[in-house]
VOGU-3710 file (C-alpha; in Angstrom, 3 decimals, decimal comma):
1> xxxxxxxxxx> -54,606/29,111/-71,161  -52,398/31,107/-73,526  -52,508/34,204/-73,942  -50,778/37,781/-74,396  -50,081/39,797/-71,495  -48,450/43,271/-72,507  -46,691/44,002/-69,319  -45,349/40,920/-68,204  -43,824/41,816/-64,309  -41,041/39,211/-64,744
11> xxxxxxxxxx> -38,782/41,407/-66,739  -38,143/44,823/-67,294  -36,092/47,003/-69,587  -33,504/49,215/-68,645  -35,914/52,562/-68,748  -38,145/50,692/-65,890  -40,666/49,838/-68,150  -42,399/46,004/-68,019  -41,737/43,701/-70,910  -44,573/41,780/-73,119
21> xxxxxxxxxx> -44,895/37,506/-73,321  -46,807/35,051/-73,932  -47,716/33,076/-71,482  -48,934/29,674/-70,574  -50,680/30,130/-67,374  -52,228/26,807/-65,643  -55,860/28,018/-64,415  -58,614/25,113/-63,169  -56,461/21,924/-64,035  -57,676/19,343/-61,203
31> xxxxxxxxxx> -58,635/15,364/-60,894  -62,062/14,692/-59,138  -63,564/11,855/-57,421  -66,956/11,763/-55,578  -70,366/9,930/-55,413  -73,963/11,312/-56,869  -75,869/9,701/-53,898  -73,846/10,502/-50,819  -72,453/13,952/-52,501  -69,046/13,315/-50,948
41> xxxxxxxxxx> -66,486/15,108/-53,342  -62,895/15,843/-53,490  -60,202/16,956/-55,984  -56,594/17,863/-56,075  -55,050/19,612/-58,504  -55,378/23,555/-59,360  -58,499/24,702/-58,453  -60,560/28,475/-57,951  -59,740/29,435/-54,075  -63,320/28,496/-51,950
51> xxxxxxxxxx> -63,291/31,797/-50,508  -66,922/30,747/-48,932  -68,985/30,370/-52,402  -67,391/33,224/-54,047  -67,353/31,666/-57,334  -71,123/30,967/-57,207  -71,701/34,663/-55,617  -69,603/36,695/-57,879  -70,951/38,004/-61,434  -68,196/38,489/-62,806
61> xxxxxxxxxx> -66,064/35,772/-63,056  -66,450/34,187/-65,676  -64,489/36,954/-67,553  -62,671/39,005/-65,207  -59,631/36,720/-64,888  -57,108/39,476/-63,726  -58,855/41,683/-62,403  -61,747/39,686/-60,440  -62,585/40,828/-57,455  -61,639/37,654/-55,570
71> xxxxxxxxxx> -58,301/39,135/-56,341  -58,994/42,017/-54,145  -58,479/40,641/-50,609  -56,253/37,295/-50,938  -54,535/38,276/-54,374  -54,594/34,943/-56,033  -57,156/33,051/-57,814  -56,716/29,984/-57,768  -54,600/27,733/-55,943  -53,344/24,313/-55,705
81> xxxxxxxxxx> -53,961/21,895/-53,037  -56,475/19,663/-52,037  -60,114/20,463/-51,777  -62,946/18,479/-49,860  -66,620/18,931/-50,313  -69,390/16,423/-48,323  -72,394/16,555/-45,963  -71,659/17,786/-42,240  -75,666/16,861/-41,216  -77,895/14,447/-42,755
91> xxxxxxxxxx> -81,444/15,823/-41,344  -83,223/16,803/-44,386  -84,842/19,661/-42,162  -81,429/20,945/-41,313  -78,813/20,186/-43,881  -75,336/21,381/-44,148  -72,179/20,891/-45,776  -68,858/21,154/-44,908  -66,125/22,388/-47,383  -62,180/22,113/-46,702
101> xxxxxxxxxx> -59,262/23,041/-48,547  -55,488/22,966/-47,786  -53,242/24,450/-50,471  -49,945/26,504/-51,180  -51,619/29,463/-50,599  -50,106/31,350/-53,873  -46,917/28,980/-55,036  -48,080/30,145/-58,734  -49,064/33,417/-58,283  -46,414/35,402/-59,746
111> xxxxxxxxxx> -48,280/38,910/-60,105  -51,524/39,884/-60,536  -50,452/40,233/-64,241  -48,812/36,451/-64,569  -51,439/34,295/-62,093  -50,585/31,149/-62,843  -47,746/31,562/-65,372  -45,317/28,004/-65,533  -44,012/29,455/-68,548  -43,437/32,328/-70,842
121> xxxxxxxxxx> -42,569/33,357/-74,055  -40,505/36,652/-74,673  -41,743/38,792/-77,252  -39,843/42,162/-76,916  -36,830/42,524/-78,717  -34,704/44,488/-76,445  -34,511/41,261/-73,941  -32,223/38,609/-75,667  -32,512/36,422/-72,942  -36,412/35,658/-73,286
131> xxxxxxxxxx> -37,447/37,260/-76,514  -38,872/33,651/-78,779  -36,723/31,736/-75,993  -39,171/29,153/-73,290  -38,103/30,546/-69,886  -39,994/29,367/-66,855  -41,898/31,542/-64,406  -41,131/32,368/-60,878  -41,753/28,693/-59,427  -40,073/29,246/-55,933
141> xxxxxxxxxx> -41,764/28,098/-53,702  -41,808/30,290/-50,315  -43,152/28,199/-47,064  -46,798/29,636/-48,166  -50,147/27,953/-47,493  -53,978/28,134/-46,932  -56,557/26,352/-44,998  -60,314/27,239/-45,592  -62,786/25,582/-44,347  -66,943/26,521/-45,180
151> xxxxxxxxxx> -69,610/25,151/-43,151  -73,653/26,075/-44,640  -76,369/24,799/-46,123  -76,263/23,012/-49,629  -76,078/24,940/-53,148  -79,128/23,525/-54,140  -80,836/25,417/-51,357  -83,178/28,384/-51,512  -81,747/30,449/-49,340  -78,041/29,118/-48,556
161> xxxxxxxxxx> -76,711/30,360/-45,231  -73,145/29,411/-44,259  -69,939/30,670/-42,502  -66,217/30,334/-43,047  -62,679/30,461/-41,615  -59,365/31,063/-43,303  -56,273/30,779/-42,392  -52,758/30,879/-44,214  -49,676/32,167/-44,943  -49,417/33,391/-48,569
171> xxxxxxxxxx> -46,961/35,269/-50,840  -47,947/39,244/-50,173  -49,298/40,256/-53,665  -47,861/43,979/-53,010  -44,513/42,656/-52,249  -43,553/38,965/-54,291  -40,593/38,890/-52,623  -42,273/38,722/-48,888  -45,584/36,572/-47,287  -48,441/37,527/-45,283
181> xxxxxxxxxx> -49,694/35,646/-42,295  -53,939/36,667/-42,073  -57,051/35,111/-41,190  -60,911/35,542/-42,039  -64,242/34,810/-40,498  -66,994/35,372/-42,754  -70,892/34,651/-43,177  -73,112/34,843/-46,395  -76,042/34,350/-47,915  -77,749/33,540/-51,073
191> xxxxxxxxxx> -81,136/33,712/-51,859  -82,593/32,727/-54,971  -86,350/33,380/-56,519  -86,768/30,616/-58,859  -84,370/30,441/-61,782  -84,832/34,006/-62,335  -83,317/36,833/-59,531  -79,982/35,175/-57,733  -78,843/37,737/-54,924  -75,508/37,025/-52,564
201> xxxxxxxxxx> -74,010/39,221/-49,941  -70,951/38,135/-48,276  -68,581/39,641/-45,008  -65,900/38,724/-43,630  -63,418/40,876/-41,003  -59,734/39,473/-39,543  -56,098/40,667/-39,651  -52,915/40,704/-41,894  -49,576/40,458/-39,981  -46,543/41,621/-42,863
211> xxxxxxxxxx> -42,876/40,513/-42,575  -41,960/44,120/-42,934  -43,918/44,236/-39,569  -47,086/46,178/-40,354  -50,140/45,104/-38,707  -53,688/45,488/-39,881  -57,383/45,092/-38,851  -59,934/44,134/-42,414  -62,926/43,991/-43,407  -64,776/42,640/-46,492
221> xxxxxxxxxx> -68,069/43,217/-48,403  -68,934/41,105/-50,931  -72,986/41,800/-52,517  -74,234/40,412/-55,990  -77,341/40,521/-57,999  -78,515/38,345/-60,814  -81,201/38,677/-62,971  -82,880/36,459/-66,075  -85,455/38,616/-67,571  -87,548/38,235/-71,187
231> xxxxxxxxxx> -86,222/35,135/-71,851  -82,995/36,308/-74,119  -81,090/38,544/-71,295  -79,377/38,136/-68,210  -78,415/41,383/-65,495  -75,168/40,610/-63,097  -73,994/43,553/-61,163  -71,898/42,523/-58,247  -69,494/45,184/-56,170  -66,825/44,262/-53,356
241> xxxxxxxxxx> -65,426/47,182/-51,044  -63,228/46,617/-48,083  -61,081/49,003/-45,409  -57,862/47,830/-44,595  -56,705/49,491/-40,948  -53,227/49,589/-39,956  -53,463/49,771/-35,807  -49,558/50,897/-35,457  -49,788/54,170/-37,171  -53,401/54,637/-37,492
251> xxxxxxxxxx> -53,818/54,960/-41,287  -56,466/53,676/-43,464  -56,505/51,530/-47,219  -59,689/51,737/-48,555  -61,115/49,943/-51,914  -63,693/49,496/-54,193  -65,008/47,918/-57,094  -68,258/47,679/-59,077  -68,573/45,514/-62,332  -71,827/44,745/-64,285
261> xxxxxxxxxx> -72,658/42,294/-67,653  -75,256/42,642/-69,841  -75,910/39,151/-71,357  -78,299/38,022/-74,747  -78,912/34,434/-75,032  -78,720/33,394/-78,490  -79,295/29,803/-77,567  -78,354/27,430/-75,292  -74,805/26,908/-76,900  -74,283/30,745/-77,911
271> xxxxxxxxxx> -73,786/33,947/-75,847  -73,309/37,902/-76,088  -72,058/39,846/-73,432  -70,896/43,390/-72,366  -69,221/43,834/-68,990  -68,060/47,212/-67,493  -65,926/48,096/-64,339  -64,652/50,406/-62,461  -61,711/50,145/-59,762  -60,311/52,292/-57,126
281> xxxxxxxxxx> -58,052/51,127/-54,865  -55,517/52,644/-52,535  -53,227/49,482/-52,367  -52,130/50,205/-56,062  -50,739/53,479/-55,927  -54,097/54,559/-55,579  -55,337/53,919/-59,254  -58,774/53,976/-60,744  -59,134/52,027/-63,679  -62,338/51,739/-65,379
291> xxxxxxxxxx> -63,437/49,607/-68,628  -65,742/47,796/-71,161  -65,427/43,793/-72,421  -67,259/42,349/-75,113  -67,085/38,902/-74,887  -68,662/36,232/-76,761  -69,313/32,597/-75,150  -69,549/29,377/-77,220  -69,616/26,170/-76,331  -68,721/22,722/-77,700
301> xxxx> -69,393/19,340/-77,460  -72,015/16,596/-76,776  -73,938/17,331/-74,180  -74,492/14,785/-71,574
//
């Protein structure tokens, strides 16, 4: 993608204030290879993190780039590795697939602001060095990664019932400068009632250990709801809320987020949408932010 970030975190002028670019950001850029019949899969490239199914789970991510609430607990997005996807049992009473990933747990995630950036484009004035001049993003790479791996039933399932463990080492998005060592076990679900009502809830507890030596205890809730109603609209309200505990000096991070889309299908290749948010979160200086999108979806191309 390319885009236009107002407050670009890579440079600053001399009042403190963050600097404006454009910025070429490399978001789901992957080769696949896998077989129809056996549903073996794997890719490698740059891919959405398979935080359990969160992609399938959350409602809004599919305009919520920045601000997404898979964001919330590892800080990144996507991430670039390899990723491996087949069945675990072949019972067709008692299916289940196993998922693995091993990536570099954050090596372009430069800011919540600049996920992704390779390169940017200066557009302020007052900064000689980048303004109209290519400059590269913060590519150093810090000894990060991340290892998932997702055990549950298939996504063509009913009622999908699986578990998950992470582990990694990734760049600390409150600090770029540092890493975090943490780990996750999680369950979900996801029931569906025809191709009509979708609903996923998601949990997952563990720890972060900091390099500046702070130690906490998590905890993650992750519930969405989908609905396909009259034929024309689609409902998706999903929230994620989570309590960060730091066992040394006792104190509490707590937060939350709620976001909601309002779809109208114009037809199959044509779509109108209004999303809302709202965000409060103690890790960011404890902000609320709240918001509208209105976002239109096209596609192009032959189908297959």
């Amino acid at each position: 993608s390319i885009d236009y970030e107002p407050s670009y975190c890579l440079n600053t002028k001399e009042d403190g204030t963050r600097t404006s670019a454009f910025q070429l950001r490399l978001m789901d850029n992957w080769i696949g290879f896998g077989t129809k019949k056996r549903r073996v899969n794997f890719w490698l490239g740059n891919r959405r993190v398979e935080y359990g199914h969160n992609p399938r789970i959350d409602a809004e991510s599919n305009f919520m780039n920045r601000n997404s609430l898979q964001v919330r607990d590892l800080g990144f997005w996507w991430d670039l590795g390899w990723f491996f996807k087949a069945p675990l049992v072949k019972n067709p009473e008692k299916r289940l697939d196993i998922t693995l990933q091993l990536s570099s747990g954050g090596w372009l995630f430069n800011g919540n602001p600049s996920q992704g950036t390779i390169m940017f484009l200066g557009s302020d004035k007052e900064i000689k060095d980048t303004y109209m001049s290519p400059t590269f993003g913060n590519m150093r790479y810090n000894n990060t990664f991340l290892s998932i791996a997702h055990i549950g039933s298939p996504t063509y399932s009913k009622s999908e019932l699986s578990g998950f463990v992470i582990i990694g080492n990734i760049r600390d998005q409150y600090n770029l400068d540092s890493t975090v060592f943490l780990n996750r076990i999680g369950i979900e679900n996801i029931y569906k009632f025809g191709e009509k009502i979708k609903i996923g809830n998601q949990f997952s507890t563990g720890t972060n250990h900091y390099q500046d030596g702070r130690n906490m205890l998590t905890a993650h809730l992750n519930n969405s709801f989908d609905w396909y109603f009259a034929k024309k609209f689609v409902l998706s309200i999903c929230q994620y809320s989570a309590i960060f505990h730091d066992y040394n000096n006792k104190t509490n991070i707590i937060d939350y987020s709620i976001v909601g889309g309002l779809g109208y299908i114009i037809n199959q290749n044509l779509k109108l949408r209004i999303n809302m948010f709202y965000d409060k979160e103690q890790h960011w200086n404890s902000r609320t932010h709240n918001g509208a999108y209105l976002q239109l979806i096209a596609g192009f191309g032959k189908r297959p």
